[in-house]
N, C-alpha and C positions, 0 to 999 in steps of 0.2 A: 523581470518584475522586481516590485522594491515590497516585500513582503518581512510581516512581524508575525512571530509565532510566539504564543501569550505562553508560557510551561513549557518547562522542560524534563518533561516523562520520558519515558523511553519512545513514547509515537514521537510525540514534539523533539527528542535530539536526531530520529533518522529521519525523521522529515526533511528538518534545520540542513542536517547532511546534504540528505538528496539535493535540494533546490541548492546548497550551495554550491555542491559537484555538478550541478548542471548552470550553471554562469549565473543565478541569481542574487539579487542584494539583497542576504538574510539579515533579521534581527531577535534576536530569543531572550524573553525577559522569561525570568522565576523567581518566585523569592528566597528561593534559598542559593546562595554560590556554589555549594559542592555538586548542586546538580551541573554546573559546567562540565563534569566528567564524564559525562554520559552523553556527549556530543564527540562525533568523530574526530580522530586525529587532522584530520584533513579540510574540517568547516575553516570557514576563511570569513563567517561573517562576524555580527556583533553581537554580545553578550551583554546584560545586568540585569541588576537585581532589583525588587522591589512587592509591595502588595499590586496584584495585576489587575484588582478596581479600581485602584489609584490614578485618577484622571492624568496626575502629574507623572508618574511612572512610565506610564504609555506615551506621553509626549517626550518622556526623555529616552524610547525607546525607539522614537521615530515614528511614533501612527501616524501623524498628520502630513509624510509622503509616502504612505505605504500604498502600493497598490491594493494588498491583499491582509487578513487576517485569520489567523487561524488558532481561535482559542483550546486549547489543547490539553492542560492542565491533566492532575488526578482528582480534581474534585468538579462535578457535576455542575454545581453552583454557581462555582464558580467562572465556568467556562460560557454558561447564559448570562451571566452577568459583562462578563467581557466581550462578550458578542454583542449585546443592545447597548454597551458605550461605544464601541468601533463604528454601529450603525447608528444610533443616534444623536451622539455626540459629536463623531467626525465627520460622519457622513461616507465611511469607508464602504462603495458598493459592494465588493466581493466579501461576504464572510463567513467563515466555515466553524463549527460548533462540533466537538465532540463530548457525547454523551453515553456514558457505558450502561449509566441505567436506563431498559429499553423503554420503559413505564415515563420517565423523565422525557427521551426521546419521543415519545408518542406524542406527548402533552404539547413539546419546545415545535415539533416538528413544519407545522403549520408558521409558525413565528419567524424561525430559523433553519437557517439550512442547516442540517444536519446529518452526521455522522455518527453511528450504534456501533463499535467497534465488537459489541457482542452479539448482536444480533448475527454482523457477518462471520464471527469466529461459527458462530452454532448451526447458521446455515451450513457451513462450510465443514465441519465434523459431522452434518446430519448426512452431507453427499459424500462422506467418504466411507458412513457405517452401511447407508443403505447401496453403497457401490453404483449410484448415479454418476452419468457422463453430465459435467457441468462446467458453467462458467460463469461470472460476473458480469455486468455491464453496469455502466452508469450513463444514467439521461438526467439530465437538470441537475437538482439535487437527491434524485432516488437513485439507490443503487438496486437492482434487479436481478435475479439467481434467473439462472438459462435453465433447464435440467431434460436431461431423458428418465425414463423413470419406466419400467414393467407395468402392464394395467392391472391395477385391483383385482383378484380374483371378481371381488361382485361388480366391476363394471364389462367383465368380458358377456356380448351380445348386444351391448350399448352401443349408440353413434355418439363421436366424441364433441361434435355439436348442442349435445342434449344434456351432458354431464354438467352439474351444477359446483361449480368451484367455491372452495373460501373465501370469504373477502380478500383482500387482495392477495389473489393466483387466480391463474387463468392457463385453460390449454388452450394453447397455440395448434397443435398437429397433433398426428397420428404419424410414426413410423414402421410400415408393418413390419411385419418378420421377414427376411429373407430380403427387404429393400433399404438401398439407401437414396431413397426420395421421399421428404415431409411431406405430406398432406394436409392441407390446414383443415381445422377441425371444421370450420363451418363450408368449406367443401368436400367432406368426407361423408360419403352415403352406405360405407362398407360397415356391417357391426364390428365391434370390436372384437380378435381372438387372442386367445394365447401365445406369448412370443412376439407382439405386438409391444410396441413403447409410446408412452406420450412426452408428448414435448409440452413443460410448465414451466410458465416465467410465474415469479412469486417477487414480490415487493420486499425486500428485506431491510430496507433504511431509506 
């Protein structure tokens, strides 16, 4: 794929990295040169500089045959700003939006595909305080936390059918104590006991 990555933050140079350790034609605009250093030894694509709402900057950065865009920057604004010129201006269909404020995120989310880089940081230190078995997944543009998790003291005697979730989380299952076979919750007729786990996918970006 022929992919431009708007910033060169530290996501934007291992990204740049990756895709270019794996055979793709990168391009990484920033405006400032010294962030060039912050890109691997080993990137093999292209590099400059410029303001990244700069309609002319992104053309001289290669948008108009990019497959893909991935506005990545340190500043919020900025990266929705360069997300709705890729899509509106080029007509670039793939484009990824990182947004570290999750408030920003919530707003853009709808608009843009987007990425909370702290949303998933905080999921992701909340399943290693509370010692939950977990993992990520991504579907479309959401990315989604797997998790096991102990049942609440107050929902042990509950059907995990009946448990009323937050907005976006939802149980999946019940895994009881002593098994390793799920039970999905809306075929689960056992109360809930102690030693008992639930399985929660929760929307986190």
């Amino acid at each position: 794929m022929n992919i431009l990555i708007a910033g060169c933050s530290k996501i934007g140079a291992s990204l740049a990295g990756q895709l270019s350790s794996e055979g793709h034609d990168v391009s990484v605009v920033d405006q400032w040169e010294g962030s060039q250093s912050l890109l691997p030894d080993d990137y093999t694509g292209y590099f400059s500089t410029g303001i990244l709402i700069d309609e002319d900057v992104l053309r001289n950065a290669g948008i108009e045959s990019c497959d893909a865009v991935a506005a990545v920057s340190d500043n919020d604004n900025v990266n929705i700003m360069v997300a709705q010129i890729a899509a509106k201006t080029f007509g670039i269909g793939t484009v990824i939006t990182s947004l570290v404020d999750p408030a920003k995120e919530q707003r853009f989310c709808s608009l843009l595909t987007t990425v909370c880089p702290t949303n998933i940081a905080v999921a992701s230190l909340k399943g290693y305080i509370l010692q939950r078995e977990r993992r990520q997944i991504t579907m479309g543009s959401s990315t989604l936390d797997v998790f096991l998790m102990p049942v609440p003291p107050h929902l042990i005697g509950r059907r995990a059918a009946d448990i009323d979730s937050p907005e976006g989380e939802m149980v999946l299952g019940v895994l009881p104590a002593e098994s390793s076979t799920l039970q999905l919750a809306k075929d689960s007729r056992s109360p809930l006991t102690e030693g008992d786990r639930l399985a929660v996918v929760r929307i986190i970006d």
